[in-house]
N, C-alpha and C positions, 0 to 999 in steps of 0.2 A: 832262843834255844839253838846252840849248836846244830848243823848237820851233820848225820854221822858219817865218819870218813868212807864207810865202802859207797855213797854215793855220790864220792867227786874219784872214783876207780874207774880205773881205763875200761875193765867191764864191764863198767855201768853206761859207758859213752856209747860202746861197741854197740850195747843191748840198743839204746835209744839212737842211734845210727841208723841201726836195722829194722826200725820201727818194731818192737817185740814187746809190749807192755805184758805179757803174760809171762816172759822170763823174768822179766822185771822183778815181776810179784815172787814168783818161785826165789828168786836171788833175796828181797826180805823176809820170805815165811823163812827160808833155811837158814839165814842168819837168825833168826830170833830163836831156831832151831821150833819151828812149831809142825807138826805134822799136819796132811790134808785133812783130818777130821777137825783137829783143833782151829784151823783157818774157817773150816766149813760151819763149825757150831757159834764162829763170832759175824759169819754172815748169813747164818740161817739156811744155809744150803748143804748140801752132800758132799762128801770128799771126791765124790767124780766128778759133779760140776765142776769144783777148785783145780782138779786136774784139767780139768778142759778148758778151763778159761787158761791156765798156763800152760798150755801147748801151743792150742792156736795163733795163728798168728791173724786171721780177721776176727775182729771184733765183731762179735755176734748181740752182748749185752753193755755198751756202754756205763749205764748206770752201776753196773757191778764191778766192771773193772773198777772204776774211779773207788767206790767202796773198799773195795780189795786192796787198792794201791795204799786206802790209809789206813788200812790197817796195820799193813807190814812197814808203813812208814817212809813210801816210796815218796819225793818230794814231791811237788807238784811241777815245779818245771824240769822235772826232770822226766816226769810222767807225760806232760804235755809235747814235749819234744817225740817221743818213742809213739804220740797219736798223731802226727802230721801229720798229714799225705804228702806220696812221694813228692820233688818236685819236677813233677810234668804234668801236662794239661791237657787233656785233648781241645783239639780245637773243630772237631765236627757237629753241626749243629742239624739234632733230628728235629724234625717234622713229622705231629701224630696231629692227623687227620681227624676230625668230630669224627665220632662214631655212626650218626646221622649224618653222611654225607659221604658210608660207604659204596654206593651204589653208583657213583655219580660218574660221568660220561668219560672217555681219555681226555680230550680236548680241557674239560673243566678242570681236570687234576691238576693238567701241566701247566694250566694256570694257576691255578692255585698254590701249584709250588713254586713256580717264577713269582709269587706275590710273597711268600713267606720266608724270603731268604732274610738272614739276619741284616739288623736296616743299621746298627751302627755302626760305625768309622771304622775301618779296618786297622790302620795303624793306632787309633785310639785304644782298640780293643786286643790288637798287641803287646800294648804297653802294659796295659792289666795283665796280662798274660804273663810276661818277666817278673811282673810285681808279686803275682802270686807262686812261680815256680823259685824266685829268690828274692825277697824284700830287698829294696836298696838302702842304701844309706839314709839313716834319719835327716832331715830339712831342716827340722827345729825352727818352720816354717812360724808358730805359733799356738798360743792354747789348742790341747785338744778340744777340748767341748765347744770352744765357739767353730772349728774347724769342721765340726759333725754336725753341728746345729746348718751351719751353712747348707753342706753338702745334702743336709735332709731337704733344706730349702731350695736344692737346685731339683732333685727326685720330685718336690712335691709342687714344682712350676713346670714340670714334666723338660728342663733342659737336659735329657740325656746324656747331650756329647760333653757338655761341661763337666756332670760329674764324673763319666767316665774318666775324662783327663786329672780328675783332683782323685781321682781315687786311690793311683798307685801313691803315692803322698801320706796319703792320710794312714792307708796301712803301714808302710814302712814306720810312722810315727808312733803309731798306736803299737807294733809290735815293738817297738823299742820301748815305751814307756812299760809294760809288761816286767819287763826286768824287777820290774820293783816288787814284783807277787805282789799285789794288792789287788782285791777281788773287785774293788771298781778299777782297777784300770785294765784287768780282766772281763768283766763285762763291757768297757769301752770299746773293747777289739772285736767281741762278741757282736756289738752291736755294727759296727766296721763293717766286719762279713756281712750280717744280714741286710745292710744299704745294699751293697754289692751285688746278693743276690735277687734283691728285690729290680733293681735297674735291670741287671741281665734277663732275667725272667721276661721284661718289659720286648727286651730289643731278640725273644726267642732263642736265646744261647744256654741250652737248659743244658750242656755239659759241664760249660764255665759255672752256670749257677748254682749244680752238684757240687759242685771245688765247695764253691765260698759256703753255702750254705753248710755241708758238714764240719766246716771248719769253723761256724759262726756257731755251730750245735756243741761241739766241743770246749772251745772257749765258755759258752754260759755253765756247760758243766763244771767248769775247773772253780770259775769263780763263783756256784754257788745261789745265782740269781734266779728268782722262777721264774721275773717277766724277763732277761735278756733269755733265758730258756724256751718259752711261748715263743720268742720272737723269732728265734730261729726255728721252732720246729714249725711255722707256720712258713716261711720259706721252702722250706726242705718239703714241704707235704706239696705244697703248690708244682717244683720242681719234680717230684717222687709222679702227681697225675703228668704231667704232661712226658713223661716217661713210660707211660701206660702201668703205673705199680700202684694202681687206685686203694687196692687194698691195705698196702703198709703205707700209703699216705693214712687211710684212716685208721691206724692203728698209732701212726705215731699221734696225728692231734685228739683221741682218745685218751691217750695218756697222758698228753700237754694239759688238756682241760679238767683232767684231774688232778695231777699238780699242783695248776693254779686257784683249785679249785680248796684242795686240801692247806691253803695259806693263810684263811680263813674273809678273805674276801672284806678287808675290814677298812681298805681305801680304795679311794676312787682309779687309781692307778690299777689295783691289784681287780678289781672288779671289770674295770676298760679292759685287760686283757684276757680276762674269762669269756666276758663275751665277744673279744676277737675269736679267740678259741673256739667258741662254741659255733661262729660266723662260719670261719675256714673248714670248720668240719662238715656242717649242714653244706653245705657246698659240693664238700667233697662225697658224702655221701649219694647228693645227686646226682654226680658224674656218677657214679656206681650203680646209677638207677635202684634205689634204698628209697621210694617214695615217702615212707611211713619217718624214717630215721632223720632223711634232712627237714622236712617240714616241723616236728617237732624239737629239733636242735635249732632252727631259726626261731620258734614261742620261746623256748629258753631261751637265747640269746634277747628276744625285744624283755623278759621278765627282768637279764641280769642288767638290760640297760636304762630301767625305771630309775634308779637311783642318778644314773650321770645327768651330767647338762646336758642342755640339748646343742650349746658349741663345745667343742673342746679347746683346753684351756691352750695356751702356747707351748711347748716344749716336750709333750704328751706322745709318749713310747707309740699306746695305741688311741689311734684316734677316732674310736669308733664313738660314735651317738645312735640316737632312736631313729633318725633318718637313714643313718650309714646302713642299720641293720635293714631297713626297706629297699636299699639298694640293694642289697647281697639276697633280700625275698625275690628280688627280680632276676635274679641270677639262678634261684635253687628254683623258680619256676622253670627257666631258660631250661635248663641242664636237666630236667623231669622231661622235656619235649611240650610244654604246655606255653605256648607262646601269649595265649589269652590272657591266664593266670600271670604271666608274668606283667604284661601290659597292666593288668589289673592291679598288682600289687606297685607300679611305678607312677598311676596315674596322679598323683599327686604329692608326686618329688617337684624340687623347684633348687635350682643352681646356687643360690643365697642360702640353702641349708645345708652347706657342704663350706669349709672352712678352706681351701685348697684350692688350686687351679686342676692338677691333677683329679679330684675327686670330684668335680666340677664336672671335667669331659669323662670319668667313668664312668658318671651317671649317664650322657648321653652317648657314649659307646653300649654302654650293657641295655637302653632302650633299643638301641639300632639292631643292635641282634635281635630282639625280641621282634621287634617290628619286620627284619627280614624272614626270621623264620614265619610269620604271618602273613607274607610275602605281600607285603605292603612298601615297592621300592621308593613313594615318593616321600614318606614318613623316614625310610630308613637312611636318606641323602639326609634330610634337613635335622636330622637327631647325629649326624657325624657332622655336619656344618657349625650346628651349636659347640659337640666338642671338640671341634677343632679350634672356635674361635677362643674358648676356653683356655687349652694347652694342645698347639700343632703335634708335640709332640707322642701325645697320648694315642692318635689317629695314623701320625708319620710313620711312627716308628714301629709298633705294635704288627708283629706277622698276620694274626689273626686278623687284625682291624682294616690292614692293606689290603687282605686278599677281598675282603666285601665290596670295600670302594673297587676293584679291579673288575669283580663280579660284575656291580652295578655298571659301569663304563660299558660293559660287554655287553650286556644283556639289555642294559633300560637306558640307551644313550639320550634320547630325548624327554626325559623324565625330568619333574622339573628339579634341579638341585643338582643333576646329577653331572653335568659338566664343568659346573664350580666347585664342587669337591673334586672334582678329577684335578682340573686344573691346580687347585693346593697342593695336591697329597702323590695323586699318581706319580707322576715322574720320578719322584724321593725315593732312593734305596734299593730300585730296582733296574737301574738303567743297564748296570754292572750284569745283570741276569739276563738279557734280553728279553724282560718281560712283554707286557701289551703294549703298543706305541698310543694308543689311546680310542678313545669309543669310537666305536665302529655305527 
């Protein structure tokens, strides 16, 4: 089907220059000459909403722009262009503090924040930076999907610095291929961002992993996908807590797990990401201290995950199973402040049920915290040694995970384990901070 000519007009460029999707709409409700009532009665809302959404210029409802734009007939890439973000970055990366561990002494803080400085390559994470404030020129490097599959295999052997560096690549490729409007090569890109902000997340650069993540949320919308949609809104809510916005984290994967929820649940793929959904939320509702809400979103997730196997297959969006979901019970323990409970719910995980190197050493990270908050530091050494030996990276790089090893150095230097994790892990990432020179 033809485009109609007033959207290859220099005022259509102007509008998507300016990032403006709400003139956007305005410019085809008025061509089709439809008034705010008649727009408002084809999307079920009020002629003031429709005024509001084309005013605005932040997008307050995603899902209804997108609505809106088809109705009036706005293309999609022309719609997509006018939802970028600008191209700038910040590049300052905050640090939010557990909330159990307001109290805590000057000395510990300022260790703690010479341990949580971001641990990846600086010019590496530059490079990403140009990448995402303007894509380079296509590589045509090769297939994408054996390109992603890669890149997922470098995330899930925890090589951070490698995938950093394949990153700006992959996206420049995947935005190029987009040209085609095709709703898989739309959600290809979609899932692009969400690698990206899963990695970032990792290495604590939750302002870069705001970028990619809205941008990986946006993409699944254009092309329509529920699970590259889950996938991004489980980024995005992970980045949203560690931003202190616990509560629109759990508003977005609320509505993610309805969604997927409303898809009808009828494969193994579309079921694997319901109960990631439902994972990420019990989660997050812990962090919110919601006792009642995440212990019952973790029994739903082990109900939606009876049907899967207990490995996941290769190539698998989510990779959740019946074990993973015990790994995440020991987590929405953690995050309640119930270190027993948590212990209790890990006590019979085992490294050979986790399919990953990566998921490997997060089992034995998310014990280590259980175990520290129990204040049990010789358990909490030899549960970071396991995943260390698993994936360095998941320990190295990890803000969160440095600052414990840095803790333990300081506090329990003769403990047993605790000078051979130092030795691994301390030095890495921190030299640059003037962090701890080592146990005291």
């Amino acid at each position: 089907m033809p485009v109609d000519p007033l959207w290859n007009s220099a005022r259509v460029r102007e509008l998507a220059v300016q990032r403006r999707p709400g003139a956007l709409i305005r410019l085809g409700r008025e061509h089709r000459a439809w008034t705010l009532a008649v727009l408002g009665d084809r999307l079920g809302c009020s002629p003031a909403t429709v005024s509001r959404l084309e005013r605005r210029t932040r997008i307050v409802d995603l899902t209804l722009v997108h609505r809106a734009a088809i109705e009036v007939g706005v293309p999609r890439h022309v719609l997509v262009s006018s939802l970028a973000p600008p191209a700038t970055v910040a590049v300052v990366t905050r640090v939010t503090a557990d909330p159990r561990d307001a109290e805590e002494d000057p000395m510990r803080r300022r260790t703690l924040l010479a341990a949580t400085a971001v641990a990846g390559p600086v010019g590496l994470l530059m490079g990403l930076d140009d990448a995402l404030a303007d894509a380079p020129a296509p590589s045509g490097a090769g297939p994408l999907d054996a390109r992603l599959a890669t890149a997922r295999a470098l995330f899930d052997r925890g090589t951070h610095g490698r995938l950093l560096a394949a990153l700006p690549g992959l996206v420049a490729d995947a935005h190029a291929a987009v040209s085609s409007r095709r709703a898989l090569d739309q959600a290809r890109l979609s899932a692009v961002y969400s690698l990206a902000s899963a990695v970032l997340i990792k290495l604590g650069s939750y302002d870069r992993a705001r970028l990619t993540a809205d941008r990986a949320r946006t993409w699944a919308e254009v092309s329509g996908s529920p699970l590259a949609a889950a996938a991004a809104a489980k980024e995005l809510a992970i980045v949203l807590r560690h931003q202190d916005r616990n509560a629109a984290a759990q508003r977005l994967m609320t509505s993610a797990a309805a969604d997927v929820e409303a898809t009808g649940l009828r494969t193994d793929a579309s079921a694997a990401a319901y109960a990631q959904t439902l994972c990420t939320l019990a989660y997050t509702a812990a962090r919110g201290g919601q006792r009642a809400e995440a212990l019952a979103m973790t029994e739903e997730a082990r109900r939606a995950c009876r049907r899967l196997p207990q490995a996941t297959p290769p190539g698998r969006l989510f990779t959740i199973s019946p074990a993973a979901v015990d790994l995440y019970a020991v987590g929405v323990h953690w995050a309640l402040g119930d270190a027993g409970a948590a212990l209790e719910a890990g006590k019979n995980l085992r490294a050979e049920q986790f399919p990953t190197a990566e998921r490997k050493a997060r089992m034995g990270t998310d014990m280590a915290r259980a175990w520290w908050a129990w204040q049990r530091p010789e358990q909490t050494a030899h549960a970071l040694l396991d995943a260390h030996r698993a994936s360095p990276g998941e320990v190295r790089d990890r803000p969160a995970i440095r600052a414990i090893v840095h803790e333990l150095a300081e506090r329990h230097p003769r403990t047993s384990g605790v000078r051979e994790l130092y030795a691994a892990v301390g030095r890495v990432g921190v030299t640059a901070t003037g962090g701890p020179s080592g146990p005291r």
